[in-house]
N, C-alpha and C positions, 0 to 999 in steps of 0.2 A: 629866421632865427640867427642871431648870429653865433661868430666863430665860439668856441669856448673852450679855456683853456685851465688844465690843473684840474684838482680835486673840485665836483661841486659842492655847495653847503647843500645838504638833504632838510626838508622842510616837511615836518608828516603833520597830519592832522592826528588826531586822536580818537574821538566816537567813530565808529563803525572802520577805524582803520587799525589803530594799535590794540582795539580791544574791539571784539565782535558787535558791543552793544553802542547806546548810550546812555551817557552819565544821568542826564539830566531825567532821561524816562523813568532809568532805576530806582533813581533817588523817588521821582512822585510817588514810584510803585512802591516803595518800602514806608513813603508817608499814610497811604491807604491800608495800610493791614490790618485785615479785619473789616472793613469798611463795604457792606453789601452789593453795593452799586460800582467795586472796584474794578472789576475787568473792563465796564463802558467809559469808567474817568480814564483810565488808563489808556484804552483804544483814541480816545479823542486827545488824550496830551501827545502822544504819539502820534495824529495825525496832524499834527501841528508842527513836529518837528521834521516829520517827512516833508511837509510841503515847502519848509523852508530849505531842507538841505537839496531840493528839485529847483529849489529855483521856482514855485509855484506863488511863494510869497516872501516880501523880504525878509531878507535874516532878522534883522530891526522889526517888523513885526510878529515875524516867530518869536523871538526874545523876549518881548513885551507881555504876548499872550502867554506865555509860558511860565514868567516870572507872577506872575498873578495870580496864579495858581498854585507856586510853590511853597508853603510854610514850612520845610523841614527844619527840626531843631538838628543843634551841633555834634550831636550824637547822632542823629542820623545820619547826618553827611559823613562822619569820620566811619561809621561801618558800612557804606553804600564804597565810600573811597578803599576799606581793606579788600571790601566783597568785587570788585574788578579787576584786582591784581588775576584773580580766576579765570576774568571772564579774555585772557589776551587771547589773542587773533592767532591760529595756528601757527604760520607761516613766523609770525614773528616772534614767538615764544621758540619754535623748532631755529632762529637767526638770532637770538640773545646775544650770546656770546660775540658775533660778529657784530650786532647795533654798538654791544658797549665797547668796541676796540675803535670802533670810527666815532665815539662821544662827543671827541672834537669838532665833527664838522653838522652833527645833527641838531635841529631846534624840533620843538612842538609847538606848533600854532595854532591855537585850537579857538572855537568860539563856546568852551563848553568852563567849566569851575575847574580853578585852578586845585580847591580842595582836591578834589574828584579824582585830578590827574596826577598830582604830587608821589600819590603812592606806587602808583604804577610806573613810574621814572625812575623810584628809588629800586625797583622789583628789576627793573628792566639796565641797572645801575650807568643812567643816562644822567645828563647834568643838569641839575633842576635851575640853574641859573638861563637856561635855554626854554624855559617853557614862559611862554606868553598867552594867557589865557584871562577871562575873567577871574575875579576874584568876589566873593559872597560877599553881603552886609549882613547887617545881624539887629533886631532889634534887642531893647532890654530883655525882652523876656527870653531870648536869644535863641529865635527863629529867624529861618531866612526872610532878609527885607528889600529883598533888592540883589543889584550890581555895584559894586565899589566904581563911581564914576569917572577916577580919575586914570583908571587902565588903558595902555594904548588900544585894546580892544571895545571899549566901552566908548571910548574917543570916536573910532577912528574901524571897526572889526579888521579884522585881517589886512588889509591894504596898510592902516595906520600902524599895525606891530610890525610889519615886514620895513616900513619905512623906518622906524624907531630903532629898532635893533641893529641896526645898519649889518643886516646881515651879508656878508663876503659873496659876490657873486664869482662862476655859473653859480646859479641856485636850480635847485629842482625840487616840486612840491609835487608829497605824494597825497593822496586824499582821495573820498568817495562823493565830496560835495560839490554844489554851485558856488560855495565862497573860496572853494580852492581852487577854480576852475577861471574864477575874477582875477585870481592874481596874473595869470597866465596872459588874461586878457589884457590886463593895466600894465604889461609891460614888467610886473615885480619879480616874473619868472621865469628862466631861461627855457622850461622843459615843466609840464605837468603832465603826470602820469595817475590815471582815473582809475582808481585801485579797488576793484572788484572781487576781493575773496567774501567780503561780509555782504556787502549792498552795489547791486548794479543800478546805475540809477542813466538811463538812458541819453537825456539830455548833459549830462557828465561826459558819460565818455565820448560822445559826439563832439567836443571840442579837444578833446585829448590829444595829446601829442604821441603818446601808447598806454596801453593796456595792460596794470599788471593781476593776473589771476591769481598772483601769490608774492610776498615780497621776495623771495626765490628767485623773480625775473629781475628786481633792480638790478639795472648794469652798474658797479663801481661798488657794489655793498660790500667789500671787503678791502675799499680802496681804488687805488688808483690799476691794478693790474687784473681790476676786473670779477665779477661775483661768482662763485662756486654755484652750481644748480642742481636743485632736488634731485637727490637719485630717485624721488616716487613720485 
């Protein structure tokens, strides 16, 4: 690794990092209500997005299989997106105040709806000009149709936004995935730390550089002089 100097830019992911759940599960589960056979559809959209955040199948075909399946209308993305502001991740809800004083040097790169995650940026008052994420299509009848194709995520996932952004290195990406785990590999990232309060996912943090059990442990989360740590 090399030398690294200055403040790094922090790079988080979002599903299962900034908020316990994910987006994309939610949202299917709130399209099934009522729907008798829901907890099985549900159990199998979710294993689909488990396999991809393992690294068990591509992100590109987790997406695929997952977008196939999604018909939420606009109204339901916009209350799956209020109903997460609830669902944030302990450690980081208990570090608010500190995320939004260091706003400047943090991004979201997520490979989940930028709907999704908008709200929870504005909750968390992070800079939404920093989040790089899919973006919904919609058809007339204005259900989900898709992925908007022209995203550097949809281009390019994660590798292509981190390039596009031309985000200031050190960089340091925090996350519980295989696609945050790539950047690390691809040279995108100074430091990846395999972020284990929600989901340990084993081949994760086996390539990790460290291990946080809470955002608590980021070193520099208040800056350059270094992170305050849970008194609990």
């Amino acid at each position: 690794m090399r030398e690294e100097e200055g403040e790094p830019s922090l790079v988080f992911d979002f599903d299962s990092t900034l908020v316990t759940v994910e987006g994309a599960d939610e949202l299917f589960a709130r399209t099934l209500a009522g729907a008798p056979d829901r907890e099985e559809r549900v159990s199998r959209f979710r294993d689909i997005t488990d396999r991809g955040m393992a690294g068990e199948i591509s992100y590109e075909e987790s997406l695929r299989a997952r977008m196939a399946l999604l018909t939420a209308t606009r109204a339901e993305v916009s209350e799956v997106g209020r109903a997460l502001v609830d669902h944030l991740t302990p450690s980081v809800l208990d570090a608010r105040m500190r995320l939004a004083r260091q706003s400047h040097r943090i991004w979201i790169v997520s490979g989940g709806f930028e709907e999704l995650i908008l709200p929870v940026v504005e909750a968390l008052q992070l800079d939404p000009e920093r989040v790089r994420a899919h973006r919904l299509r919609w058809s007339d009848s204005g259900r989900v149709a898709g992925v908007d194709p022209t995203t550097a995520l949809a281009r390019g996932g994660k590798p292509e936004a981190i390039r596009e952004a031309r985000i200031p290195r050190p960089l340091w990406v925090i996350g519980d995935g295989a696609t945050d785990l790539e950047l690390r590999k691809l040279g995108l990232a100074d430091r990846f730390f395999a972020f284990v309060e929600n989901r340990r996912r084993p081949e994760v943090v086996a390539g990790a550089d460290e291990v946080l059990q809470s955002l608590m442990e980021l070193p520099t989360l208040d800056g350059a002089g270094g992170a305050e740590r849970s008194q609990t």
